[in-house]
N, C-alpha and C positions, 0 to 999 in steps of 0.2 A: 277345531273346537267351536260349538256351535254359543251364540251368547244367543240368549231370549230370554223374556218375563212372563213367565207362565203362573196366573194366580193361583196358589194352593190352596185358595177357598171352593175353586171352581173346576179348576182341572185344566183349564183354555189357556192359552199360549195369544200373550197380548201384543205383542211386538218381538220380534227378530232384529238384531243388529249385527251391521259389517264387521268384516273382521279388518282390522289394520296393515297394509300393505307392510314389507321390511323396506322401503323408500319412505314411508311415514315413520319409522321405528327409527331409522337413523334421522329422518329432519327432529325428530323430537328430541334425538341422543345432543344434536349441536346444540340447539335451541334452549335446554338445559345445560350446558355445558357453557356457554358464554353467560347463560344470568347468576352461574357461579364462580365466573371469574369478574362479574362485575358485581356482586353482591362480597368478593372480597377486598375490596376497594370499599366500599358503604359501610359508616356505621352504624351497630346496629339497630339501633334508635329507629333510624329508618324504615324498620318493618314493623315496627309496633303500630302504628294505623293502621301499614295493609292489614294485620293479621284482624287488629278490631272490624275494622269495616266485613272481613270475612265473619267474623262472629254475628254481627249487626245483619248481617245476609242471611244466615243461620238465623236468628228470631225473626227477621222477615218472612219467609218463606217456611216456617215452622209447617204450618198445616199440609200444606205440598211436598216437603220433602216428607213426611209422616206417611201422605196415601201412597205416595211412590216406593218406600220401604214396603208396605204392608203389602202394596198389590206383588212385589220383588217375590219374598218371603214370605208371606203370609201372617207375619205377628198381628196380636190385638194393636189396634189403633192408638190407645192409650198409650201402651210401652213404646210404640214409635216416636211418638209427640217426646216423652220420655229422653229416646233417646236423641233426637235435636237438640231437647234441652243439652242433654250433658255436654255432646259436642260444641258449643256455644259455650260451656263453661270452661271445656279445653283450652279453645281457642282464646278467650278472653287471661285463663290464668298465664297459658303463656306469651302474650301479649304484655299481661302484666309484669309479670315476673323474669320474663326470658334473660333480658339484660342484665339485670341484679345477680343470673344464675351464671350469665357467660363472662362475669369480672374474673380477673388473674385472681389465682389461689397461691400465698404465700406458703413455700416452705418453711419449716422450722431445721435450722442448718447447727451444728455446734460451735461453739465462739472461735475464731480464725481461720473458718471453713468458708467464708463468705456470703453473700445470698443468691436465695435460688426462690422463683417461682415459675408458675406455666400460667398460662394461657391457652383458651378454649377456642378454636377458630373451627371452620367449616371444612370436610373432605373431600365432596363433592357430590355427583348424585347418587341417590336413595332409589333401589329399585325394590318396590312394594308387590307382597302378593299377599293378597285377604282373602278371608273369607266370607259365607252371605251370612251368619247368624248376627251381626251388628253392621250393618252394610255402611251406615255412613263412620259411626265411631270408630271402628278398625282404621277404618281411614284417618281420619281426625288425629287420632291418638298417636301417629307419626307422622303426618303434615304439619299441626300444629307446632311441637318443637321445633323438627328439621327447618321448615318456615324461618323461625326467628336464627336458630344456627348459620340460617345462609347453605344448605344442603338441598337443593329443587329435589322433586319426587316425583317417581313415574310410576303408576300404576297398573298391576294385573288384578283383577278384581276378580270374584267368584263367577261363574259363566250365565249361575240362575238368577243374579241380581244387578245386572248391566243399567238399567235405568238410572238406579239409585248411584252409580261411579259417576254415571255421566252427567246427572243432576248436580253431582257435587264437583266437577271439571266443571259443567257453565258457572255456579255460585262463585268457584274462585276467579272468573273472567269477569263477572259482574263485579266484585267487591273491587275490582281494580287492580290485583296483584299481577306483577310482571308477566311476561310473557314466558314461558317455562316456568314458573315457579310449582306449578303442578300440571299433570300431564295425564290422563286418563287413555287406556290402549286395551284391544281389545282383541288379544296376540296366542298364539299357542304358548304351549312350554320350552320347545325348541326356540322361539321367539327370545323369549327370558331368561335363557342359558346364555343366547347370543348376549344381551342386553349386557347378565350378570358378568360377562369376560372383559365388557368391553373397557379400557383404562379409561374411560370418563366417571367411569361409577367404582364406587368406593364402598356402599354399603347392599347391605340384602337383611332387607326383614321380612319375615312370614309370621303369621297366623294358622294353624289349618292344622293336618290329622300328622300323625306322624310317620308316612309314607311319605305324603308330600313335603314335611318338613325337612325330612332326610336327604330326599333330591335335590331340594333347593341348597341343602347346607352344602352336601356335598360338590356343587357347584361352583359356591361360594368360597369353600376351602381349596380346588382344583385353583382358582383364580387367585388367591389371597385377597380376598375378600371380608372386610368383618361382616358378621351379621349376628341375628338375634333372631329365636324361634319361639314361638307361643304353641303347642302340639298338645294341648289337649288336656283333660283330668278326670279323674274318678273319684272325687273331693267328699271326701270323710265329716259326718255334722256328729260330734259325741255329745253325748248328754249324758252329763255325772251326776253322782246320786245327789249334789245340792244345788241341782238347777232350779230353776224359776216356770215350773211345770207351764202355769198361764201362759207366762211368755213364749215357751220352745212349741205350744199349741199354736198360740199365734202368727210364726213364725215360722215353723219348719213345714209346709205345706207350697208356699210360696217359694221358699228358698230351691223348693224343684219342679217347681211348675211355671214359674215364670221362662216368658221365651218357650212356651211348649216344651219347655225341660230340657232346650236348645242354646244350652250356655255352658262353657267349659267349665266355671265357676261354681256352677249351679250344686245344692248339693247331691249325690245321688246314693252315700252309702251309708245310712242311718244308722250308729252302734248307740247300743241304749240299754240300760241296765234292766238284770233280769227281772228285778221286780215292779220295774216300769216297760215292761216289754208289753204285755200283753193289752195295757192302757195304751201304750202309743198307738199301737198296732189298729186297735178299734178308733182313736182318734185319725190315723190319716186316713182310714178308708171311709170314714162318715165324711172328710174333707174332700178326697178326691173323687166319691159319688155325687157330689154334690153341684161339683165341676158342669158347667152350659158349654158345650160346644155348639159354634154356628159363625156366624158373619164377622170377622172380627172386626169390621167397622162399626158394630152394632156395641155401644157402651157395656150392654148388658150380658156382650160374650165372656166368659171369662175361662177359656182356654180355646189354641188359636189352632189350627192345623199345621201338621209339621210342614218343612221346606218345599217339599218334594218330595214324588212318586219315589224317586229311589230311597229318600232317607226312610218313608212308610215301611219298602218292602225291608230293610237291612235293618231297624227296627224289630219285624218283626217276628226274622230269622233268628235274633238275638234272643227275644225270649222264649220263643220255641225251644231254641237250645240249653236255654238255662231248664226251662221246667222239664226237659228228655234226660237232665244230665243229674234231678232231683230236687230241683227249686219247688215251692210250690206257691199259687196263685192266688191270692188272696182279692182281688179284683181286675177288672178287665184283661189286659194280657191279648187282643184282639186289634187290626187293623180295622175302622170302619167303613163298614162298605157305602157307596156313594163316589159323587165326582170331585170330593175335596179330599185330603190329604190329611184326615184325621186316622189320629190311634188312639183306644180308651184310654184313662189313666190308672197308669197297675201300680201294682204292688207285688214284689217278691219277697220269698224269705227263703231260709235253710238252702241260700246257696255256699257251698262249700270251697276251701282252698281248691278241688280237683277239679271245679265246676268250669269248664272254659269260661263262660261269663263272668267269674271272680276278678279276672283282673282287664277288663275292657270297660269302654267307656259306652253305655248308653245315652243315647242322642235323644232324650224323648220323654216323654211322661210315663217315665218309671222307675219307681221308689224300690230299692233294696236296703231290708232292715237287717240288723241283725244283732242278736242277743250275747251279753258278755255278762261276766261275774265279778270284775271288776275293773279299776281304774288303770291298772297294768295291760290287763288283758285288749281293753278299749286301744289305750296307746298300742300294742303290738298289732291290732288288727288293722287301724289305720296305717299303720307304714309297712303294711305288707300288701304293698302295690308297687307296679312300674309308676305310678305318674307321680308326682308331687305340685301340684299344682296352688293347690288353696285347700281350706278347711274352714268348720266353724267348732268353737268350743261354745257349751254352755256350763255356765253357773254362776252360783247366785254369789258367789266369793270371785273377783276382779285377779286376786292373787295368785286363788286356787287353778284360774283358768288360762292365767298365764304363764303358772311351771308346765300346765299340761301342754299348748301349746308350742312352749321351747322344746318339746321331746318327741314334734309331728316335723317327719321330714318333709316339709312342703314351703314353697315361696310364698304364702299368705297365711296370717289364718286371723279367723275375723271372731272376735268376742262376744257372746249373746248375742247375734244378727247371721243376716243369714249374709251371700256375698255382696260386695260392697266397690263401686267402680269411682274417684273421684280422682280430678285433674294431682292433686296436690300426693295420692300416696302410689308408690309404685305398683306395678305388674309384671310378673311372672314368676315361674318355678321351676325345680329343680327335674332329677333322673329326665324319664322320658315325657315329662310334661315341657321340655326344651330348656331355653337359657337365654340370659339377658332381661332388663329389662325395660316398661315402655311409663308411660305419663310419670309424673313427680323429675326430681333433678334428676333421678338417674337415666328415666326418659330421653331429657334433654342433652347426654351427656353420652348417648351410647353410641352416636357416629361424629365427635370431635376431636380432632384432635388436643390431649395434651400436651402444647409443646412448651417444652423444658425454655427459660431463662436463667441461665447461670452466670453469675460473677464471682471467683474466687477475690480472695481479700487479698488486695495491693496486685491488683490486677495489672495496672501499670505498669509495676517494677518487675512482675513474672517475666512480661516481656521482652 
């Protein structure tokens, strides 16, 4: 597996890096593996500095880790800086909060049953595989907990955005954390099976499509392994007949074009009532013509090229086949030709249950609408998909939009907004969108162990 940073503005391959020897793959497995058994001796107090001073690195370095994402992946410059921010606020919430999260939880036991509570301690190491559409925050978003749990983490990173791992492997050597506490590699898949069998490591989490997610799970199950998978979504935006029109204008444009429309989150299946169909319809395409493609260092780009030459071509096989199979194209729908890594912003419609494309997840700047009769009809289209990932509901009624909500099979859904990523509320979803989840407590909670403290009553005289 070849790692290099090829800018997707330009087309050019900016640097090549080595691949890690399996002699550096086991010095890293020890190396990890002794700062968790002396980070089980430490209280956890302890890492609350390191983890700040890694956040303090993070707004240090903002503007450079930002060019180094964007040259990685190609996003606007903007949404980089962006996402620094957030990871700075990972870092810092559990910094803040980790301890308060990792105190013993009382059971409630019935009178002369005695008591019982557990305690949250650490498993051991965390083998991480991410992907490049948020190159530092995938990271972050399971560093930061694990961090405070006392779980070090080793990294396989995406292959097209090696810079931005390794940027973030020196940050955590600069802010001063242990030596294994994270560990950046830069290894095959066979490499990673090795890792995930090995009895040092206790966890496996991924991010990524649900091929790879499968492999890695399955891995991880061959091994008894827990783990946790993030595999993707085809995230449903409904707008019911009393939504807040200005708002769902101002908002649902962005909810799929932010990230080049390169976010599992992001929305991509617009259901919209019949009599607001053909207004929306002429609203996002006046929105997405209107779309600058160009330098995304340039402020006044405002959509970026996608990842890469392959995601371009697989792109744009996707809506070939959707419009062969009866969709039709309401704008762009075209790869641009040139040495960057652009696709126009489309628009589809009248794709069908039979349509291969109905139930796949487009990577990219393109919008599929589709027309319903009602607010039944709404709900049964949105959960007639493999994934369940996220969603967004609109309307102008708080109430009205949270029965609809309750009855979207999906691990989020987000109220009048479009998706929404913040240290304090969790991530992930349900079918083939994967399981587990990452940031909030349950984040912090998904490789610890619970262990039981029990004292039956008159423990003593049991004896």
């Amino acid at each position: 597996m070849t790692y290099q940073t090829t800018y997707p503005y330009t087309g050019k391959t900016l640097k090549t890096f080595p691949n890690n020897s399996d002699t550096e793959v086991s010095q890293t497995l020890s190396l990890a593996h002794t700062l968790y058994q002396k980070w089980r001796t430490q209280p956890i107090s302890t890492r609350k500095a390191q983890l700040l001073k890694v956040a303090a690195a993070l707004r240090k370095h903002r503007d450079e880790l930002a060019k180094t994402i964007t040259y990685d992946m190609g996003k606007l410059f903007c949404e980089s800086q962006g996402e620094v921010d957030l990871c700075a606020m990972i870092a810092e919430y559990y910094a803040n909060h980790g301890e308060e999260m990792l105190q013993p939880v009382d059971l409630p036991m019935p009178a002369g049953q005695g008591t019982a509570h557990y305690i949250k301690q650490a498993t051991g190491i965390i083998m991480a595989v991410e992907p490049w559409n948020f190159p530092l925050y995938q990271i972050v978003r399971v560093f930061a907990p694990n961090f405070m749990v006392g779980n070090p983490m080793i990294l396989k990173d995406a292959s097209i955005c090696p810079a931005s791992a390794q940027a973030f492997d020196a940050l955590v050597k600069e802010a001063g954390a242990p030596a294994g506490a994270f560990t950046n590699l830069f290894i095959s898949y066979e490499q990673v099976a090795r890792i995930i069998a090995d009895p040092r490591v206790s966890g496996v989490c991924l991010t990524g499509s649900m091929r790879g997610g499968a492999a890695v799970a399955a891995e991880a199950g061959k091994n008894l392994k827990q783990s946790t998978m993030e595999l993707g979504g085809n995230d449903a935006f409904i707008i019911l007949d009393d939504a807040d029109w200005e708002l769902v204008k101002k908002v649902a444009p962005r909810a799929r074009i932010d990230n080049a429309g390169q976010v599992c989150t992001s929305s991509k299946r617009f259901i919209v009532m019949a009599d607001k169909y053909d207004d929306f319809v002429t609203m996002l395409k006046k929105q997405f013509t209107q779309l600058k493609m160009g330098d995304p260092m340039n402020p006044e780009t405002t959509l970026a090229p996608l990842s890469s030459k392959e995601a371009q071509t697989k792109l744009q096989q996707q809506v070939d086949t959707a419009i062969d199979h009866g969709a039709t194209c309401i704008t762009g729908g075209h790869i641009v030709k040139g040495d960057g890594f652009f696709f126009e912003p489309t628009i589809l419609t009248g794709i069908t249950p039979d349509n291969p494309i109905f139930d796949q997840e487009m990577f990219g700047p393109v919008a599929t609408i589709y027309k319903v009769d009602s607010e039944e009809a709404a709900i049964k289209l949105a959960n007639n998909s493999s994934y369940g990932l996220g969603g967004t509901i609109f309307s102008s009624d708080p109430d009205h939009a949270e029965r609809v909500a309750a009855q979207i099979e999906t691990g989020m859904s987000f109220i009048n907004s479009s998706w929404s990523s913040l240290p304090a509320i969790p991530f992930g979803g349900v079918k083939n969108s994967g399981y587990g989840r990452e940031l909030s407590i349950l984040g912090l909670d998904a490789f610890v162990n619970k262990h039981l403290i029990y004292t039956p009553e008159n423990s003593a005289t049991n004896n």
